[in-house]
N, C-alpha and C positions, 0 to 999 in steps of 0.2 A: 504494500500500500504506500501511495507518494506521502511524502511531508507535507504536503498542503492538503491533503485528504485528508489526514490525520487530526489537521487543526477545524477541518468542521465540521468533522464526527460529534465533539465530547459538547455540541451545542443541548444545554439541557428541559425539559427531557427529550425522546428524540422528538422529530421533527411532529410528529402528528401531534405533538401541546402548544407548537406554539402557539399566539393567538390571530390565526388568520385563518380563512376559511380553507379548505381542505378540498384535495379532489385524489383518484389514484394518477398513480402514476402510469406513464403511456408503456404502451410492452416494449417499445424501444430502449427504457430504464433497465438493461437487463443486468446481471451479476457485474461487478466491475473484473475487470484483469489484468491485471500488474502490469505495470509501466516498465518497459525496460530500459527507459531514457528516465530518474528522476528529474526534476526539474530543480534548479537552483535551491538554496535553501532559505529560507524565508525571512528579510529585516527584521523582522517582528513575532515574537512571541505574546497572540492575545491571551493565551489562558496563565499567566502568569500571576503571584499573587497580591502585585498591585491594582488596586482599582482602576481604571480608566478615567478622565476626565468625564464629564459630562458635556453630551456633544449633540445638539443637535441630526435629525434625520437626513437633513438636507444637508447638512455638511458635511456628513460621512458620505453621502450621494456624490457630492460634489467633488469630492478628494479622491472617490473610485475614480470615477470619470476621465476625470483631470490625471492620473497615473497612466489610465488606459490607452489616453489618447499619447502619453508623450512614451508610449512603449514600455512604461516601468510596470511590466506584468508580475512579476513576483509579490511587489508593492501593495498595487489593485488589490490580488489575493488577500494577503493580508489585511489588510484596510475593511475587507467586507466580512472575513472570520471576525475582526474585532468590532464590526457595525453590527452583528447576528449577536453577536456574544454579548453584546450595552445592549440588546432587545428592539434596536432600531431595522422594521421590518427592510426589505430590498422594493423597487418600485421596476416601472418600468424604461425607466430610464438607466438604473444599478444594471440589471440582467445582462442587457450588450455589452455594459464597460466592462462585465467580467468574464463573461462570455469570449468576447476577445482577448482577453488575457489570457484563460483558459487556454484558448486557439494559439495565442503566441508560443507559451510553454510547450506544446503541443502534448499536454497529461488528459487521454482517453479514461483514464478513473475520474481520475477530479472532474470533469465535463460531466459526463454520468451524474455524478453527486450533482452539482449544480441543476442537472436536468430535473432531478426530483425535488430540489425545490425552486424549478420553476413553474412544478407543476403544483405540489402543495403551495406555492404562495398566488395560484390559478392564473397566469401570466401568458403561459404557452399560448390558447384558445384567445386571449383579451389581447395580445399585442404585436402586432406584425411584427415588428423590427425585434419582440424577442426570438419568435420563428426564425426570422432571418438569422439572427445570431447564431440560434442555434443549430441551423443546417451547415454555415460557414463553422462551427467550432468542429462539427463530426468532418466535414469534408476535411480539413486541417492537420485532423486528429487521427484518420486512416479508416475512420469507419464509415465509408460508402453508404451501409444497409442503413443504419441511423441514419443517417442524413435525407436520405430517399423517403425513409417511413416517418420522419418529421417535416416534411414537407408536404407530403402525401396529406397528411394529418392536418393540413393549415388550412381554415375557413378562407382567410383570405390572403390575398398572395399581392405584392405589388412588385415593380421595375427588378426590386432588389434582390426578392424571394429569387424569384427566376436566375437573376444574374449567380445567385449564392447557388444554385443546382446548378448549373449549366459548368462555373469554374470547380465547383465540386468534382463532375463528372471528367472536367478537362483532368483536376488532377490524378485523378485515375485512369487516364489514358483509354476511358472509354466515349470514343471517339464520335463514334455513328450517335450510339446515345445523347451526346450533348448538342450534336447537329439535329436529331430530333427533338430534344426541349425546346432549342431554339424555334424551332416552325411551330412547337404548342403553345410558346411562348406569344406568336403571333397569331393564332387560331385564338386564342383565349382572349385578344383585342387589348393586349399589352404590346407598349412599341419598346422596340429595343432602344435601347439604350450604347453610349461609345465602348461603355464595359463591357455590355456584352454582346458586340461585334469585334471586339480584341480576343475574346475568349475563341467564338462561330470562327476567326481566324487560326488561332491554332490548330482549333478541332480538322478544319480542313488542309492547314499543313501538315499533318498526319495520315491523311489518307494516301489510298494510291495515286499517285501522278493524275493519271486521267480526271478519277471523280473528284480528287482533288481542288484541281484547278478549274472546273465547271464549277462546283459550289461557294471556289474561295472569290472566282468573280463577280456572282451572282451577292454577295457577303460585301465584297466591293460596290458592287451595286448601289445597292443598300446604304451604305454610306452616305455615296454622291447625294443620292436623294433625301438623306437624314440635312444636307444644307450643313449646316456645320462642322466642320469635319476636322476633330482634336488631331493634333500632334502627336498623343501617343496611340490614336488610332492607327494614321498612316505608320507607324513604326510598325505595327503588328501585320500591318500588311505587307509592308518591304517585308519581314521575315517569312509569312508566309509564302510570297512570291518564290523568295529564294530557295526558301526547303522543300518546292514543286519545280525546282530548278529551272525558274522562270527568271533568271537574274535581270536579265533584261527588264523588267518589268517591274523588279524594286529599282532598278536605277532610277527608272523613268519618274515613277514617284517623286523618288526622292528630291530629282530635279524640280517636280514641280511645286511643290511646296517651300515656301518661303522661311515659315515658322519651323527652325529644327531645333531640338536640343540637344544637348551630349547623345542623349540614348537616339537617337537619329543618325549622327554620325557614326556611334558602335555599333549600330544594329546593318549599315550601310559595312563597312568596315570589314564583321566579323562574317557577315553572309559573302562575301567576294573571299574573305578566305576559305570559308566553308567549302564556296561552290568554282574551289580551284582556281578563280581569277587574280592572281599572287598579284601580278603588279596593278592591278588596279584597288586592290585592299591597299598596296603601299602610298599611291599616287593618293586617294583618297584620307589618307593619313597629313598626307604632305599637306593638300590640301585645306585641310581641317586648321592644322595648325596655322599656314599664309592667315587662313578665315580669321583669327583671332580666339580659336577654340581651344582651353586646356585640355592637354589628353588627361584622361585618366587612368585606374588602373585595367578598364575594362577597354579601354582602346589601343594601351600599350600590349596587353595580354591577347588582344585579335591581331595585329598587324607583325607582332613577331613571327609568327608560323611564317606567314607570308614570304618576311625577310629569310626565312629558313629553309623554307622549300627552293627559293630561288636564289640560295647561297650568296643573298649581299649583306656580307660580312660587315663594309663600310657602312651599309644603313642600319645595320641590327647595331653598331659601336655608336653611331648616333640614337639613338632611340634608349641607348640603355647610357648613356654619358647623360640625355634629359630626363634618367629618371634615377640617378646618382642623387641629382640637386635636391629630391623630393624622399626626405626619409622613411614615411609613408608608403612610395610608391618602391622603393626598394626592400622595404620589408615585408611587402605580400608576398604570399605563396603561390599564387597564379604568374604576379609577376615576373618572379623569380624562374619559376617551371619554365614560363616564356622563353625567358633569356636561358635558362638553361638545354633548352632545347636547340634554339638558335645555333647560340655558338658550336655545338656538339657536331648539328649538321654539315658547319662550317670547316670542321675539322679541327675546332679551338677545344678540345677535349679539358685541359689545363683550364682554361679559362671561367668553364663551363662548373670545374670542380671547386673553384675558388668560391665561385658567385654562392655552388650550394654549402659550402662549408662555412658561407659569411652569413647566411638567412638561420633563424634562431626556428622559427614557424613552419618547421619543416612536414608539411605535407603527404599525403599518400601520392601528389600528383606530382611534386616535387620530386622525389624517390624513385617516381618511376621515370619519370624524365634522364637522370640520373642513368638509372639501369640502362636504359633505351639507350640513352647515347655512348654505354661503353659500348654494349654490346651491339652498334651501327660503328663501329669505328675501329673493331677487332680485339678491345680489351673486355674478353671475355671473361676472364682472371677478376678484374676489377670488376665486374657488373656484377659476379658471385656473390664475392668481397663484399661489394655493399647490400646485396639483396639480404646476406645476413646480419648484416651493420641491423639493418632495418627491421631484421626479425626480433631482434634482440632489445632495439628502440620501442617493441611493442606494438607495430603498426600491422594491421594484416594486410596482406598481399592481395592483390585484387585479379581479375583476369587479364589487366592492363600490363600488371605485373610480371604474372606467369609466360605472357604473350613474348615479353625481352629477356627473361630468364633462361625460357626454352630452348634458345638459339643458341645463347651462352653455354648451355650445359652442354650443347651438340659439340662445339668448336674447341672448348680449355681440355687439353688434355691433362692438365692435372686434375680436372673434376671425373672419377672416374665411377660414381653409383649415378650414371643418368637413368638407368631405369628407376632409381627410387625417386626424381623428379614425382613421374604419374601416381606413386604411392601419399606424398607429399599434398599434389594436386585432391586426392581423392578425399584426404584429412584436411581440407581447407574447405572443404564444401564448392569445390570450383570445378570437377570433372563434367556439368552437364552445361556449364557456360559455353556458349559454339566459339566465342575467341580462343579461349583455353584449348578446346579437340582443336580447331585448327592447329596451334601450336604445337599440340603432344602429335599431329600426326605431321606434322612438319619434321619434330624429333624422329621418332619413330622410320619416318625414309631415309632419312640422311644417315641413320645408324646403316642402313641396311636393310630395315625390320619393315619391308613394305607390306607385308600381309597382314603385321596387329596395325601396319597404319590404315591400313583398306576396312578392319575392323569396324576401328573407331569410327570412321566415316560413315558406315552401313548401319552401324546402332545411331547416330546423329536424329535427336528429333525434327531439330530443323538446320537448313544449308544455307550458304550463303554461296555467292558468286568465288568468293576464298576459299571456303570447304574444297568446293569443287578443282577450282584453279592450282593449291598444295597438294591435293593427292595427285591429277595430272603431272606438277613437277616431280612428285617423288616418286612415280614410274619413270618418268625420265631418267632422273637422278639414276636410279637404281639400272635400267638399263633396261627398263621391259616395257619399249617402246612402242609395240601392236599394243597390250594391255590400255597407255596413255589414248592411242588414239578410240580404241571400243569406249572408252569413258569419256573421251569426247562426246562419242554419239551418243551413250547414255543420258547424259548432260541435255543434249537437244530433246529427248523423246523424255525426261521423266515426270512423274508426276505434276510436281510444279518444275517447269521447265527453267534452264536460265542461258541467257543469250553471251555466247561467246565475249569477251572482252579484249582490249589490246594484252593483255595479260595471259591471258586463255593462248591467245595465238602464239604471242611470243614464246610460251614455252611448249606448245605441242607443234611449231613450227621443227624445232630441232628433231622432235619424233621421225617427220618425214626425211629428215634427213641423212639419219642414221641407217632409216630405213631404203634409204634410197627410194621415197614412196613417191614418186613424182605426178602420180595422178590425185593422188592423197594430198599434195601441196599446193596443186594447183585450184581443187575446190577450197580448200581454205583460201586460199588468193582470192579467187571470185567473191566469197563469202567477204572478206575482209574491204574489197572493192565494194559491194552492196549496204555496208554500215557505215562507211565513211571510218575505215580503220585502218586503211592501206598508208593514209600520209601521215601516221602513227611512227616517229622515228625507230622507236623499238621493233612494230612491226614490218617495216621498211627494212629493217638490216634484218630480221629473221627471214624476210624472203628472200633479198639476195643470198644469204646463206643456206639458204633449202636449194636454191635454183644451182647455184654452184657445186652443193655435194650432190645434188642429184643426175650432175652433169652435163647440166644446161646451162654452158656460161654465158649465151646470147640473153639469155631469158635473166639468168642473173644482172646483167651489164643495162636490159631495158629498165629493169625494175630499182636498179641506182640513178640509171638516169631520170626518172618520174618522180620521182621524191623530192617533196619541194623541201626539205629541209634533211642534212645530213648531221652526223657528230663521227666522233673521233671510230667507232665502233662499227659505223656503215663503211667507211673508208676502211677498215682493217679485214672486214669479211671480202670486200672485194677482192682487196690482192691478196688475202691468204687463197681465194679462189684462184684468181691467175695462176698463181704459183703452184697448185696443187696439178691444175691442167698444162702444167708444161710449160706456160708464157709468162717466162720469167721476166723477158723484155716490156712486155703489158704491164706485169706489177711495180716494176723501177718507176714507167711511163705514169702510170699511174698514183706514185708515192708522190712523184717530180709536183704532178696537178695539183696531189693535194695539199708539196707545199706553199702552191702559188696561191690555194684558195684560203690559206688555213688564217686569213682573216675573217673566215664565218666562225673562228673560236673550235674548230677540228686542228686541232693540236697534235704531232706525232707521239704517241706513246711508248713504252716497253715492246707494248705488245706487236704494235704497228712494224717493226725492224723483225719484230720473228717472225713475220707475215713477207717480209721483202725478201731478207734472207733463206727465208725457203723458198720462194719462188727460182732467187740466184741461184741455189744447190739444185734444184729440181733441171734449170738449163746450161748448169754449168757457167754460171756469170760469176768466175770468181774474183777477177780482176775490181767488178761492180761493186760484188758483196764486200769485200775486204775493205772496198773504197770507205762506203759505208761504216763499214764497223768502226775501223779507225776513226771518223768523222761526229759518230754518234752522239757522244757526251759534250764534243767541244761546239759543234756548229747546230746541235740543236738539244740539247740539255736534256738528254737521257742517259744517266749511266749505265755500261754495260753488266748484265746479270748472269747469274747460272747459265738461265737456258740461251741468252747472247753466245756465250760462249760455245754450247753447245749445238747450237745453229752454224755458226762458223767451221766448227771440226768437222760436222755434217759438210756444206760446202768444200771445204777441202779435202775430205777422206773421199767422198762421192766423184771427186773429180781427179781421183789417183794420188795426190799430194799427200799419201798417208801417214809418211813420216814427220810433213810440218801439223800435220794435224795431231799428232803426240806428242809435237814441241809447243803446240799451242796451249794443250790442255797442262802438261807441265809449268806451264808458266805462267798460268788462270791466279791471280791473286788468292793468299790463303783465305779468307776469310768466306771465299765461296763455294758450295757445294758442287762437286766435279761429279757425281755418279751421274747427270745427264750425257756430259760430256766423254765422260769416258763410254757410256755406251752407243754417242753418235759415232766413237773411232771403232767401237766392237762390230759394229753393222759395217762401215767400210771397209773393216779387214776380212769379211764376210763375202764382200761384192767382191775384192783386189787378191781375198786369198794368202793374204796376210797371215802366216802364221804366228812369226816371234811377234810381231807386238801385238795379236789378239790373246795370246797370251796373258801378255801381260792385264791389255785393258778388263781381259774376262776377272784376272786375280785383284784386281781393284774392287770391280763390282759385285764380285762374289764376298768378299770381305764386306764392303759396305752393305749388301742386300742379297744374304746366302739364300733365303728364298724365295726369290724372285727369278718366276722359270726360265723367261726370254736370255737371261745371261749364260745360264747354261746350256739351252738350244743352239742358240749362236756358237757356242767356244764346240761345239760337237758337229754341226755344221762347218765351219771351217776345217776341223780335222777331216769329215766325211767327203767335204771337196778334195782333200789334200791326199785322199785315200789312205789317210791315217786309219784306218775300222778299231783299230784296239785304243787308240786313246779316246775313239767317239763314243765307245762301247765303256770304257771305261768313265764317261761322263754322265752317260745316261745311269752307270749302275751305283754310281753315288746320287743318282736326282731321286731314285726310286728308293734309297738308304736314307734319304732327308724327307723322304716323302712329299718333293716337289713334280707335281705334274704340270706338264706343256698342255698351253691352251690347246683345244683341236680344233684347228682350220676347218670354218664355213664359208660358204656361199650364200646369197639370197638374192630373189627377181621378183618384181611386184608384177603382179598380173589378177586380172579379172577383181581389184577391191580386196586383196590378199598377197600378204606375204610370203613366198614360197623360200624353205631355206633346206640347204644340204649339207651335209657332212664328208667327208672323205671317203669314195667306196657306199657312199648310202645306196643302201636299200629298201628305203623303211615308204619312201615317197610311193606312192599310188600308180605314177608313172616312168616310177624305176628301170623295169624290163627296158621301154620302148628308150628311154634314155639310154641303156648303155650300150641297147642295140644302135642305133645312131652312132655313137660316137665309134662304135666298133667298126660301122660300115664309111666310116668319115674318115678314117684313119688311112684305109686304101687309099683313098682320091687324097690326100694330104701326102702321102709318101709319093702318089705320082705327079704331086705338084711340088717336088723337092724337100719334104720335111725329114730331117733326120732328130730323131727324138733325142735329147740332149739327158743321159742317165746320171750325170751327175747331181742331178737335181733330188734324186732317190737317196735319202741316208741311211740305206738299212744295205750291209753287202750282202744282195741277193744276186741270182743271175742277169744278165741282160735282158733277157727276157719275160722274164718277174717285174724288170724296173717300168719296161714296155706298159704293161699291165696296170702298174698301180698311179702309173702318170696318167694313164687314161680316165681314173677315176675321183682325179683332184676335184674339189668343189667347185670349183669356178667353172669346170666342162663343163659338169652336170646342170650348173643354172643357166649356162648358155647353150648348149642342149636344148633345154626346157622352154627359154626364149626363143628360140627357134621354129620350132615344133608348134608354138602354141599360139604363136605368132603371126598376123600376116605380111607375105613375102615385102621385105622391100621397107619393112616396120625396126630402127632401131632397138636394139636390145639392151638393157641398161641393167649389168650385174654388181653388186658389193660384197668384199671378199672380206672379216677380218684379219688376217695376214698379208705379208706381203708375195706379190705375184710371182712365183718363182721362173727362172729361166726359160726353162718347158712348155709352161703353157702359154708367155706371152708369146714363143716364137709359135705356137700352137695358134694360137687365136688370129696372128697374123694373117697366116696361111688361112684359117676358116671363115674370117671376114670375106674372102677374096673368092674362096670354093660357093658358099651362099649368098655372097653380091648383099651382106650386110655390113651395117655400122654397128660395131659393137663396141659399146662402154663399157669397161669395168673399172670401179673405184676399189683399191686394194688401202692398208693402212697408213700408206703414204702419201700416194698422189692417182691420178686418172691416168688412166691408157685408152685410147680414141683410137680402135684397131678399122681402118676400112682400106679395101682394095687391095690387101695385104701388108699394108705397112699400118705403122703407131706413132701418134702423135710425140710421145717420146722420144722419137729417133733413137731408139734403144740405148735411152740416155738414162738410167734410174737406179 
């Protein structure tokens, strides 16, 4: 029971002596039930054992009132226990002023009390504005049903009744309901009122978009023609506009109206951030102030996100230097979160720590701010670190929380119980919040653990556009790429459907790619062309990068040139494209463009030179490549890294130079990790046949990474070329002693809305027989068109004729086979291998582009072979 309960219990005897007339209590009076918020504790002790002054009725009335109105709710209370307790009855004037008090404290016991004796001192039925009180204190107070059945209960009802039900029903998010008070409001031949068509606006920013915006202008309407039209009306309409993502339409408002006040300018402000318009939340800020407008703390705390999203650091240091000046404004916790969020974006990590380690008032929003921005910035460690600061500060964790925790636990490898993350989650009462599954099933892919993440998702009450869009990524992630796209379509056909997004695409774009699904990307293309989400920069560089692994560099090269806006990232998938396809000179040509354009802010990166430099190794530009590399750091401010280095040994190992390519990697600065580069030199002692120094580069990488299969394949391959068989033999029988097994080489061809994929020797395919009969009958016409089968390519020493046999059944035959066969004549064939294409079968496929009068693609782990008329676009340069 609250403490204010307490003090007007012991009024004596109970209530039914006092001397007023009597009535029951209404069944809405029901048992009270404990507060779990008490309410402050109370100035005044009336039942003490001093007497009271002797005080008039009206003055004790007067001194409720008077507390009421200046918010000293605790006071009121008090004042009216010690008005009951001197014998001076309550009127109809007392009931509201405490009533509202009651409502401030927000104690549903104490209300209750008060209700019984509004009804013992017969006030409820005799006085409107107690009614009204008392609907406005249950609505307040979280009890809906009271509020509804005290209303119900009202003989008569005016402006206010109405408005007191309708913001009742707003705060309970029962939406529809409060739009139909509204209409009985008007059936019943009461006009609304500016209150309550600020309400009939919310209610309709809460609906769906459509009905939304048909009732929020009809609401609008209504205004116009009410002739007077308050200030804080149009405010409640800019926000409704905005939250039916009509922005346009709170601008226009807001333009036209003269009279604005603060909440005019935040409410403009925070909706343009809301509704993604960053710089015009800022320009509007600018604005404001030119106007002669102090910001506040509600206009500094909207237009910061803004500066944050669009990384201007200089206006986020202005904004947060004008609210230095204002002790006030830098001691809020909103403010603060602001700027803390700001800087974090900005990359000001430090800065951002400072601010929250200078704020006393540290918040749950504050905290998680905090969390969020290590753990956006790579300091996973620290975002732990403080998540338990905060556990320990006594704050609970919210799904805000859990949301940046998540990702942190994925990343710190010192954090190693992330499964007891969702154990954690379950004990917080936060497992059925949809932010939180998103999260844990974000964890849950990244770990690997795509099936409890597929789980989560299938038990999910309700989805959001995220649900959907995280588990696509982490089939991605995970590598089970068919999977990604079946859930695409599931996504369009389910229940309640949800329409693709730039986000959606950008990451089931790569699906296709891996897939080599090129009919699969192409409707997503169309799809993406039909929503206006093709000049999406993100989705823009996922199609040129679908278009390029799937083969199609024309189609790739259209889809860079259509995009009206590029960054650093569109520009890098292109020439890693070039370079993949053999035109090396296209992607130099191409780097050259973008750095004549890169005053559109496409800046060359890291990554941008491992995209040139493969292209150079792909055509033998070493002369270019090296140019380059040397050039890197000093004429355009990228230092070179690991995989720099490792790129260049590639380049020079690939192009014969294999001994400066062991002097380069020897001479790699210490401080960088060599196992890339020692295995670019392992792979061209591979192609050169290198034995003394794959040697060695094998005893590096086997040291640095003993189970890591491809090192040992390779160091057994080079012996097997070398017709070493007992040192190959002796390699493979320590991989089977460490229990390292070699990936086994597939093939895959899209056909008919389906992946088709092979194995070595498969048999398992449906059209196995007719496959290997083909290639068995192809093999004649291939030997009398010059092929001599090239058996080194066979690591097992079996007979020649054996070797004959099992080259015939490499993967990549079999899917070009199948594209053959399945195919009509004269229809490129588009195969993806994960390995590289060995010897055999590229000179293999030369000769059978040439015998079937096809163009065959196959994309191997490295780069594309474009076999037509007998020759490859490689010029058997690879």
């Amino acid at each position: 029971m609250s403490s204010y309960a307490t003090q007007i219990q012991p009024i004596p005897p109970p209530l039914s002596a006092l001397p007023v007339s009597t009535h029951h209590p209404p069944s809405s009076a029901r048992s009270p039930v404990p507060n779990p918020h008490p309410p402050l504790p109370l100035t005044a002790t009336p039942n003490s054992n001093s007497s009271p002054k002797p005080r008039s009725r009206a003055s004790w009335i007067d001194t409720l009132r008077s507390q009421a109105q200046s918010n000293r709710f605790p006071d009121a209370i008090t004042t009216y226990v010690g008005m009951v307790s001197a014998g001076a009855s309550p009127d109809n004037f007392a009931f509201p002023a405490l009533l509202k008090a009651v409502a401030g404290v927000a104690d549903l016991e104490l209300g209750k009390m008060v209700h019984a004796h509004v009804v013992k001192f017969g006030y409820q039925s005799a006085s409107v504005a107690v009614g009204n009180s008392l609907v406005n204190m249950y609505g307040k107070c979280g009890d809906s049903e009271s509020a509804h059945q005290v209303f119900d209960e009202m003989l008569d009802r005016d402006q206010v009744s109405w408005n007191s039900m309708i913001a009742c029903l707003c705060r309970f998010e029962e939406w529809e309901l409060a739009l139909d008070a509204f209409r009985s409001m008007q059936e019943h031949g009461m006009e609304p009122t500016s209150f309550t068509l600020v309400s009939a606006a919310l209610a309709c920013s809460n609906l769906p978009e459509r009905d939304g915006l048909e009732l929020g202008k009809q609401v609008h309407g209504y205004t116009l023609r009410m002739g007077e039209v308050k200030t804080f009306t149009n405010n409640a309409l800019m926000a409704m506009y905005a939250r039916l993502e009509r922005i346009d339409f709170s601008r226009r408002l807001f333009q036209m109206f003269a009279d604005r006040d603060m909440v005019s300018w935040n409410t403009m402000i925070s909706s343009c951030s809301q509704s993604e318009e960053f710089s015009g939340a800022v320009e509007l800020f600018r604005r404001m102030v030119v106007e002669g407008v102090t910001p506040d703390e509600v206009s500094i705390s909207s237009v910061l996100p803004a500066c944050s999203h669009l990384e201007l650091l200089r206006t986020g240091k202005e904004i947060h230097g004008y609210a230095i000046k204002d002790e006030d404004l830098m001691s809020n916790s909103y403010v603060g979160s602001a700027l803390v969020d700001m800087y974090c974006n900005c990359k000001k990590v430090e800065t951002a720590r400072l601010i929250f380690d200078a704020l006393a008032d540290r918040r749950l929003g504050l905290w998680n701010a905090m969390i969020a921005g290590y753990a956006r910035n790579g300091g996973y460690e620290e975002a732990l670190s403080l998540f338990v600061e905060m556990l320990s500060a006594g704050i609970s964790p919210s799904a805000t929380t859990m949301s940046s925790v998540s990702p942190a636990c994925v990343h710190c490898h010192k954090f190693s119980d992330k499964l007891g993350l969702h154990g954690f989650v379950v004990k917080a009462g936060l497992e059925s919040d949809r932010y939180v599954q998103n999260a844990l099933i974000d964890l849950y892919a990244r770990m690997g653990k795509i099936e409890i993440a597929r789980r989560i998702f299938d038990a999910m009450e309700v989805r959001d556009i995220v649900s959907w869009n995280t588990v696509i990524t982490g089939y991605v992630i995970c590598g089970c790429h068919e999977d990604a796209l079946l859930l695409l379509l599931a996504m369009l056909v389910a229940e309640i459907p949800f329409k693709p997004n730039s986000i959606t695409l950008m990451t089931v774009l790569p699906a296709c790619a891996s897939l080599a699904a090129l009919a699969k990307g192409k409707e997503i293309h169309a799809y993406a062309i039909r929503n206006s989400l093709a000049s999406d920069v993100t989705v823009g560089s996922a199609l040129v990068d679908m278009y390029a692994k799937c083969g199609c560099l024309d189609l790739a090269s259209r889809a860079f040139d259509e995009m009206p806006g590029k960054n650093v990232i569109t520009w890098n998938v292109l020439i890693m494209g070039y370079g993949m396809h053999g035109k090396g000179e296209m992607a130099v040509e191409l780097f050259r463009r973008m750095m004549a354009e890169s005053d559109g802010g496409a800046k060359p990166n890291g990554v941008t030179f491992i995209a040139v430099f493969a292209g150079c190794s792909h055509s033998g530009l070493v002369d270019e490549g090296l140019d380059l590399f040397h050039r890197m750091e000093t004429d355009y401010g990228v230092e070179p890294t690991a995989e720099h280095y490792a790129c260049v040994a590639d380049l020079l190992g690939r192009a014969g130079q294999v001994e400066k390519a062991y002097e380069l990697v020897e001479g790699m600065p210490p401080r960088l990790d060599r196992v890339a580069a020692w295995s670019s030199l392992l792979g061209a002692c591979r192609i050169h046949r290198n034995v003394e120094l794959g040697e060695i580069a094998a005893e590096r990488l086997i040291q640095a990474e003993p189970h890591v299969a491809s090192h040992h394949v390779l160091l057994s391959n080079i012996y097997s070329s070398a017709g070493l068989w007992d040192k190959a033999t002796e390699v493979r029988r320590k991989m089977r002693e460490m229990g390292v097994k070699k990936e086994p080489g597939h093939s895959w061809i899209e056909f008919d809305s389906r992946v088709h994929k092979f194995l070595v020797g498969d048999s398992s395919h449906s059209q196995s027989e007719e496959l290997h009969g083909f290639l068995e009958s192809l093999r004649e016409e291939m030997r009398a068109a010059g092929y001599v089968p090239d058996t080194s390519c066979v690591l097992h020493d079996v007979r020649e004729e054996e070797k004959e046999v099992l080259l015939c059944g490499h993967s990549e035959r079999l899917a070009i086979a199948f594209g053959i066969l399945n195919t009509p004549p004269g229809t490129t064939v588009r195969v993806a291998k994960n390995l590289r294409v060995c010897n055999d079968c590229h000179l293999a496929t030369k000769i059978m582009s040439k015998i079937v009068g096809r163009e065959i693609v196959v994309r191997d782990v490295r780069r594309f072979h474009h076999f037509k008329d007998g020759n490859c676009s490689c010029g058997d340069y690879w």
